[in-house]
Backbone as a printed PyTorch tensor [residue, N CA C, xyz], in Angstrom:
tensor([[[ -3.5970, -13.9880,  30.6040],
         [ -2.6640, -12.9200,  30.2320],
         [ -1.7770, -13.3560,  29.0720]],

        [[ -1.1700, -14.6140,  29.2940],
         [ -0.6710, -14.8710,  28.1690],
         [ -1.2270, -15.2660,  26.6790]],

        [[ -2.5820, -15.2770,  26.8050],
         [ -2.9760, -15.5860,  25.5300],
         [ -3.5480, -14.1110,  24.8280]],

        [[ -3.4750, -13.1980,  25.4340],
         [ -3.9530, -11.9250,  25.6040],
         [ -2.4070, -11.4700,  24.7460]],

        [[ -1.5520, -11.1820,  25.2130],
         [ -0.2990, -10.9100,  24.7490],
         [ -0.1840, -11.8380,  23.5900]],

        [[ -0.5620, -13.2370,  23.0050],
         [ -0.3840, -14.3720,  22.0000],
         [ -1.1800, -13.0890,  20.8790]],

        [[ -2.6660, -13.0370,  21.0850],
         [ -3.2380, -12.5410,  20.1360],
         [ -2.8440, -11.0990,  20.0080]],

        [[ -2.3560, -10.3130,  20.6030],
         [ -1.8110,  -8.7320,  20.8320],
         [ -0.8570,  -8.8930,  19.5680]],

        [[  0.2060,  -9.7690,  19.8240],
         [  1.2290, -10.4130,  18.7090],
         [  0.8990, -10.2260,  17.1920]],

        [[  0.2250, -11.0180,  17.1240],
         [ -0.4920, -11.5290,  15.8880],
         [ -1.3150, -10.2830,  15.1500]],

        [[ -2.0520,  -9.3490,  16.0570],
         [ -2.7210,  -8.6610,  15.4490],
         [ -1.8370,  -7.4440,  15.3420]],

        [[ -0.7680,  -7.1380,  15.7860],
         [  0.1850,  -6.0460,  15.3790],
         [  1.0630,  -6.0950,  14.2050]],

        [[  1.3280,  -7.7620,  13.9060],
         [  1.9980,  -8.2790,  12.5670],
         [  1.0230,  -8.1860,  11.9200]],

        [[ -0.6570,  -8.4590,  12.1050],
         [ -1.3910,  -8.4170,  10.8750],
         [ -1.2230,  -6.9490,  10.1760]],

        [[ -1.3280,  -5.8000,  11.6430],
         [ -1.5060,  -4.1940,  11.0260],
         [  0.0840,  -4.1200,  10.5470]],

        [[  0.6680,  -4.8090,  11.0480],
         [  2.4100,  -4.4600,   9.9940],
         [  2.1410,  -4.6130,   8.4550]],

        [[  1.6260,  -6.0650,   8.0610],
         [  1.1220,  -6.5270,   6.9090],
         [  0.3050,  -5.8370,   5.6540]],

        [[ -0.2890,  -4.8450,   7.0380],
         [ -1.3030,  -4.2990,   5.8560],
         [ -0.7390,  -3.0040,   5.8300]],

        [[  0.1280,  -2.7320,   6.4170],
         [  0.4560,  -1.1050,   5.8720],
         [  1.8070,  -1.2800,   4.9170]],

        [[  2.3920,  -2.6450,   5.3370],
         [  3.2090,  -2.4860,   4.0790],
         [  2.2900,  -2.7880,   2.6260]],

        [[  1.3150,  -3.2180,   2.4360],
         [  0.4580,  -3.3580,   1.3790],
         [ -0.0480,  -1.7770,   1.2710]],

        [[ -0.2190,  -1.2240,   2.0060],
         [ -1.1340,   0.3470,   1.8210],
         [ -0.1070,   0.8020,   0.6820]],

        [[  1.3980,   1.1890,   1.4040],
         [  2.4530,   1.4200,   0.8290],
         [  3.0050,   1.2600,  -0.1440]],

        [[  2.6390,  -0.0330,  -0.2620],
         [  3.5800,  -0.8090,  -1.7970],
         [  1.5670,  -0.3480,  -3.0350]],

        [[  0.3610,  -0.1340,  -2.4750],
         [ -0.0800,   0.0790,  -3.7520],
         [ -0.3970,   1.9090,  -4.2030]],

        [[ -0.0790,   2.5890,  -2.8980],
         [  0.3320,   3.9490,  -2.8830],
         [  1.1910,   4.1220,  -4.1620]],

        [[  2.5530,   2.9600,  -4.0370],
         [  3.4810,   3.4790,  -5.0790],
         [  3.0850,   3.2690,  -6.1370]],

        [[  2.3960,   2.0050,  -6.4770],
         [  1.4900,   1.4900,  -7.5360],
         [  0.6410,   2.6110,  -8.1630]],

        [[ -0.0630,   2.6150,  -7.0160],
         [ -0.9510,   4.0520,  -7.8620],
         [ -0.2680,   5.2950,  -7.9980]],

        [[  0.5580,   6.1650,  -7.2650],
         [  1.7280,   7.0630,  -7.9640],
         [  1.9780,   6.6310,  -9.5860]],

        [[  2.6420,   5.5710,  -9.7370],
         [  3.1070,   5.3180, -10.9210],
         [  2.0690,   5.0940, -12.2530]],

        [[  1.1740,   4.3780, -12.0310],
         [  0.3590,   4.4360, -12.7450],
         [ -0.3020,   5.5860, -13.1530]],

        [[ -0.4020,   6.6450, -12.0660],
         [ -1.1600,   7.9560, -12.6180],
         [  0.2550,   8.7620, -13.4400]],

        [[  1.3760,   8.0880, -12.9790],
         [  2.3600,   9.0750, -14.0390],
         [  1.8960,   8.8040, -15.3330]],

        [[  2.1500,   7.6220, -15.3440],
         [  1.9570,   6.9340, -16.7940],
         [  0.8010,   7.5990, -17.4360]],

        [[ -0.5460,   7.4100, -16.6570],
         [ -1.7930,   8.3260, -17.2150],
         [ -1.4700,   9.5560, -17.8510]],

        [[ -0.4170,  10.1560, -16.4880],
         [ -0.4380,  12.0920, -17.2580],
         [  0.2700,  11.8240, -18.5610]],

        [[  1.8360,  11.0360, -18.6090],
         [  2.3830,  10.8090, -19.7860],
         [  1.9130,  10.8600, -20.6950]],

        [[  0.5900,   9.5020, -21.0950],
         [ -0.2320,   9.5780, -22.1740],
         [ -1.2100,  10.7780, -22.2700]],

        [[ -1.8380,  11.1620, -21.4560],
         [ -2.4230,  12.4560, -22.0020],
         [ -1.9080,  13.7880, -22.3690]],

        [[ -0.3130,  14.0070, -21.8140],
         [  0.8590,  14.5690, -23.0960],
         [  0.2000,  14.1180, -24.0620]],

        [[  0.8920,  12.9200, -24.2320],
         [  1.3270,  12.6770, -26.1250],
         [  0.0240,  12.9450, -26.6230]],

        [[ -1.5830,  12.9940, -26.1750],
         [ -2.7880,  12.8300, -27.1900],
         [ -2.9720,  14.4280, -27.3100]],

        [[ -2.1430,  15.2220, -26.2960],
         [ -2.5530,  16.5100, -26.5010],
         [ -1.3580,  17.4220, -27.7170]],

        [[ -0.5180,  16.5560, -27.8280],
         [  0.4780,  16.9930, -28.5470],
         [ -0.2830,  17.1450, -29.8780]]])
C-alpha cells in the first residue's frame, strides 16, 4: 500500500509537470500566431 501511494505521488507531479508545459506552450503558440497575423498585415498593406 505504501508503495502504491509512493508511485500515485510521483505520477500526479509528473501530470502536474506536463500540464504546466501544455500551458506555458499554448501561450507560446498564441503569441507566435499573433506575430504571424501581424506580419501578414504589413505584406498585405
Amino acid at each position: 500500500m505504501k508503495n502504491t501511494l509512493f508511485i500515485c505521488f510521483f505520477v500526479f507531479k509528473a501530470v502536474q509537470e506536463q500540464q504546466k508545459m501544455i500551458e506555458d506552450l499554448k501561450t507560446q503558440n498564441q503569441n507566435l500566431q499573433k506575430q504571424i497575423d501581424e506580419l501578414k498585415a504589413l505584406i498585405k498593406k
